[in-house]
N, CA, C and O atoms as a GROMACS GRO file, in nm:
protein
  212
    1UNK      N    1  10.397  11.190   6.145
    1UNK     CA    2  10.278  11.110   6.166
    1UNK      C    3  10.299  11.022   6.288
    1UNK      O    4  10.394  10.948   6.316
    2UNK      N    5  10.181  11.050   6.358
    2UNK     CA    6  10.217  10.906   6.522
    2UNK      C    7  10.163  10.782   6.488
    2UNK      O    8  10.073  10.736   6.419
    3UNK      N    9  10.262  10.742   6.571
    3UNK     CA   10  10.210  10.556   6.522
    3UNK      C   11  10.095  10.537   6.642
    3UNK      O   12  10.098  10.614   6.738
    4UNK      N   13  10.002  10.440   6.635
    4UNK     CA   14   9.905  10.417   6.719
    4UNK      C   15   9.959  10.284   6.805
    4UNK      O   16   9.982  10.186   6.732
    5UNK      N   17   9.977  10.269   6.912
    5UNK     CA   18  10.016  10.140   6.969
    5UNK      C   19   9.876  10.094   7.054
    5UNK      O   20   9.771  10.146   7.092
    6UNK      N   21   9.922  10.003   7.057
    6UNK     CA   22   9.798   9.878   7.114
    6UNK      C   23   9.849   9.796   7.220
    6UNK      O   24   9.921   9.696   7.210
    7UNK      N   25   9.807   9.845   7.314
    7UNK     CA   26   9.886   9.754   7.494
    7UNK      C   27   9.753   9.664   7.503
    7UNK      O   28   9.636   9.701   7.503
    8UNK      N   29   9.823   9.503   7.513
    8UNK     CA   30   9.678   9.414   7.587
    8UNK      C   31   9.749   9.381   7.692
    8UNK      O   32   9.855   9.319   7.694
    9UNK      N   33   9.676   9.432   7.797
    9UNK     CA   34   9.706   9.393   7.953
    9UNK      C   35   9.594   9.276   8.007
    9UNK      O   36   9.515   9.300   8.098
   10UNK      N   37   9.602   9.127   7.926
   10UNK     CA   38   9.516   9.091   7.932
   10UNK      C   39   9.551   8.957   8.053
   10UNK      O   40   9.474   8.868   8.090
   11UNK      N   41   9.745   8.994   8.109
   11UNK     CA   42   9.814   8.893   8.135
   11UNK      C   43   9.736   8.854   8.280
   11UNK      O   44   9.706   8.743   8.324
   12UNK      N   45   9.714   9.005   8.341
   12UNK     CA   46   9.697   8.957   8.488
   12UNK      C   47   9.558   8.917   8.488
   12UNK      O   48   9.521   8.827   8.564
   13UNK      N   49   9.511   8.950   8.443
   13UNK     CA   50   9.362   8.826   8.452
   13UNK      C   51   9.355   8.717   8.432
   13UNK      O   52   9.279   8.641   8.492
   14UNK      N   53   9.452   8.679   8.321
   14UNK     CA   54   9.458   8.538   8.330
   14UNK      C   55   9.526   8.459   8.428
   14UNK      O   56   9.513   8.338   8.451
   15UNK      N   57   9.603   8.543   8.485
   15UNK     CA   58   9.683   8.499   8.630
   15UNK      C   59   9.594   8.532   8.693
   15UNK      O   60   9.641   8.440   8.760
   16UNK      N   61   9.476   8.583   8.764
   16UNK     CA   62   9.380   8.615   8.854
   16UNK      C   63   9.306   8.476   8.829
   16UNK      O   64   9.281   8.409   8.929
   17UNK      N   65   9.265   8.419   8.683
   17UNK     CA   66   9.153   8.330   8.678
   17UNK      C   67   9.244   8.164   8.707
   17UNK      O   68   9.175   8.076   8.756
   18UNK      N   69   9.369   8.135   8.681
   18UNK     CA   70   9.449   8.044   8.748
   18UNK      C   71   9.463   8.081   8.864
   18UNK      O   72   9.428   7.971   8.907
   19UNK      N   73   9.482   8.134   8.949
   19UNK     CA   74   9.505   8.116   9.069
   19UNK      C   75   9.356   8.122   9.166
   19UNK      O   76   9.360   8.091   9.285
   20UNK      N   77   9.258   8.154   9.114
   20UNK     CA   78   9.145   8.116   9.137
   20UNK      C   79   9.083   7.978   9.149
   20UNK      O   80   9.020   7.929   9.243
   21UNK      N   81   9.120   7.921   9.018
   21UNK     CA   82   9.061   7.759   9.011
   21UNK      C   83   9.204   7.682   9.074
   21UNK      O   84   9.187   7.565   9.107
   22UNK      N   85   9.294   7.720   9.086
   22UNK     CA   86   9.394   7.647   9.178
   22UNK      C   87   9.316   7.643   9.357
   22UNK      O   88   9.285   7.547   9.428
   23UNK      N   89   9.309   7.750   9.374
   23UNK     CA   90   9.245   7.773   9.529
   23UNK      C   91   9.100   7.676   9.549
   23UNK      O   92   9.072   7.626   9.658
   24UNK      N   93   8.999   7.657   9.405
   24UNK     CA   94   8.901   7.567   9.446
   24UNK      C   95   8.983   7.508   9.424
   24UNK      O   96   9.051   7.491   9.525
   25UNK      N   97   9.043   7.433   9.293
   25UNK     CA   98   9.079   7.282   9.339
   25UNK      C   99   9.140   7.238   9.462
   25UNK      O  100   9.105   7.139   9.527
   26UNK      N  101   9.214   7.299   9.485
   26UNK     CA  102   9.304   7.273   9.628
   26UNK      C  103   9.198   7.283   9.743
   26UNK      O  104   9.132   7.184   9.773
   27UNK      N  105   9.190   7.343   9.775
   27UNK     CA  106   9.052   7.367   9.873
   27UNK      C  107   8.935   7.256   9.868
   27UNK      O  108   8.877   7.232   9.974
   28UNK      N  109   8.897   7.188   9.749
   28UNK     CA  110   8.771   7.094   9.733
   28UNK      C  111   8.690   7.175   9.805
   28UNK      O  112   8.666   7.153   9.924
   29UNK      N  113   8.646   7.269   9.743
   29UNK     CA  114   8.487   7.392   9.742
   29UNK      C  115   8.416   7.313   9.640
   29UNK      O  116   8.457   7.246   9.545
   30UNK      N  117   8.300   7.338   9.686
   30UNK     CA  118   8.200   7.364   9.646
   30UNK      C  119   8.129   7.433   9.524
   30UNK      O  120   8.180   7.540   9.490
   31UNK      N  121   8.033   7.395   9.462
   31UNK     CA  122   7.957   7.520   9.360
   31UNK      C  123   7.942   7.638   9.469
   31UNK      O  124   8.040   7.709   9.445
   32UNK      N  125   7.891   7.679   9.545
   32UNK     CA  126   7.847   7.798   9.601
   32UNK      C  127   7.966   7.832   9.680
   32UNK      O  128   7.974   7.952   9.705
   33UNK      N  129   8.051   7.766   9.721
   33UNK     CA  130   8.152   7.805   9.818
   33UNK      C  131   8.256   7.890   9.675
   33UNK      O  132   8.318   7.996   9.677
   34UNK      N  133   8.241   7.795   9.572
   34UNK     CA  134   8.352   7.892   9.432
   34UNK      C  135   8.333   7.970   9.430
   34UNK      O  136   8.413   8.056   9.467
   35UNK      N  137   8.136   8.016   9.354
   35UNK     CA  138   8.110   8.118   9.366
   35UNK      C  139   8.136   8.225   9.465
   35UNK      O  140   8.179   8.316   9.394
   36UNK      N  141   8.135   8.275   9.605
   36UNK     CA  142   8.126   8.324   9.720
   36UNK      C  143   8.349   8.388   9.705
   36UNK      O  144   8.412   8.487   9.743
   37UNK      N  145   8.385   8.253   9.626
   37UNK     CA  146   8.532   8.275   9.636
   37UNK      C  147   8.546   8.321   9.497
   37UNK      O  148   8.644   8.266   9.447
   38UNK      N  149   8.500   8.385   9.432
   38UNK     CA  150   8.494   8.516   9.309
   38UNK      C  151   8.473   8.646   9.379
   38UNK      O  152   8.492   8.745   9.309
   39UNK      N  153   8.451   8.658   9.458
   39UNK     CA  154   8.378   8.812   9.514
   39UNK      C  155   8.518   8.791   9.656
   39UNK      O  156   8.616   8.864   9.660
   40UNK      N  157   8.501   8.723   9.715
   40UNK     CA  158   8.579   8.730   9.838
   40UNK      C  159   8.775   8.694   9.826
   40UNK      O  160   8.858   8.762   9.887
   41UNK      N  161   8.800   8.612   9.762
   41UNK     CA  162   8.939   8.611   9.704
   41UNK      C  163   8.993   8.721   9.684
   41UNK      O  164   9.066   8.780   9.764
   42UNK      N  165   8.961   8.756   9.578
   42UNK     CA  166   9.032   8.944   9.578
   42UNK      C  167   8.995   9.032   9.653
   42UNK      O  168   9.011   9.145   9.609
   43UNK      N  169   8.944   9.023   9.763
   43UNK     CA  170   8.936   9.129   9.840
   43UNK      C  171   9.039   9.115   9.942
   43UNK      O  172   9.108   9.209   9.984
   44UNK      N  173   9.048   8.957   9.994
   44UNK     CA  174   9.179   8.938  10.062
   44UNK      C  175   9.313   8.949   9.986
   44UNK      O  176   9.397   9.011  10.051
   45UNK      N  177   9.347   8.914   9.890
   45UNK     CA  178   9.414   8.966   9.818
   45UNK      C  179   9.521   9.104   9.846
   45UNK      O  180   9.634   9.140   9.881
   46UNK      N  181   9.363   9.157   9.794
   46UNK     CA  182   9.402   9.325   9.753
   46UNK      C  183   9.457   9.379   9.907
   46UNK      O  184   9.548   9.462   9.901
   47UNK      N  185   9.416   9.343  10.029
   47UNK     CA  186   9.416   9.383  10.167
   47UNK      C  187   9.550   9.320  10.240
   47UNK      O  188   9.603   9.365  10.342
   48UNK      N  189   9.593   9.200  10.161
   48UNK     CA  190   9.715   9.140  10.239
   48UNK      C  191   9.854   9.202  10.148
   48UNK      O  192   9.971   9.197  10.185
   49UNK      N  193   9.806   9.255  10.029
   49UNK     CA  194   9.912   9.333   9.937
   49UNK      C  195   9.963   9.486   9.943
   49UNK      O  196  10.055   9.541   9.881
   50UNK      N  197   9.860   9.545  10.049
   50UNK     CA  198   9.747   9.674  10.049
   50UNK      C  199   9.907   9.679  10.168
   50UNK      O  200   9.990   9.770  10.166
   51UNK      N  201   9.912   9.570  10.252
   51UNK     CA  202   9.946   9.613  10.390
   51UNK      C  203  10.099   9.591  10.362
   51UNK      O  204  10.173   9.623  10.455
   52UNK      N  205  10.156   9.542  10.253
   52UNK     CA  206  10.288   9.516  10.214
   52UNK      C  207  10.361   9.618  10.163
   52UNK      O  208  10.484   9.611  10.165
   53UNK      N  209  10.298   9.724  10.113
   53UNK     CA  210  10.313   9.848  10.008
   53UNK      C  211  10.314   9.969  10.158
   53UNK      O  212  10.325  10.090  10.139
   0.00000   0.00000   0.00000
């Protein structure tokens, strides 16, 4: 009989959503500038990690 396992990979998001509100706080953004830095943050991200690999 197989056992069923259960992976929560729920770690790196929560490291995505701290290092998010670290960058507004540090930064002193804005409501719309936060927002704008949900969509645009990880794209630099993904592109400065992209070029390390």
């Amino acid at each position: 009989m197989d056992k069923i396992r259960i992976e929560q990979h729920g770690f790196t998001g929560v490291v995505w959503v701290i290092g998010w509100l670290f960058s507004i706080g540090f930064l002193q953004m804005g409501f719309w500038k936060a927002i704008l830095a949900i969509i645009v943050w990880p794209y630099f991200l993904g592109s400065h990690f992209a070029a390390l690999v």
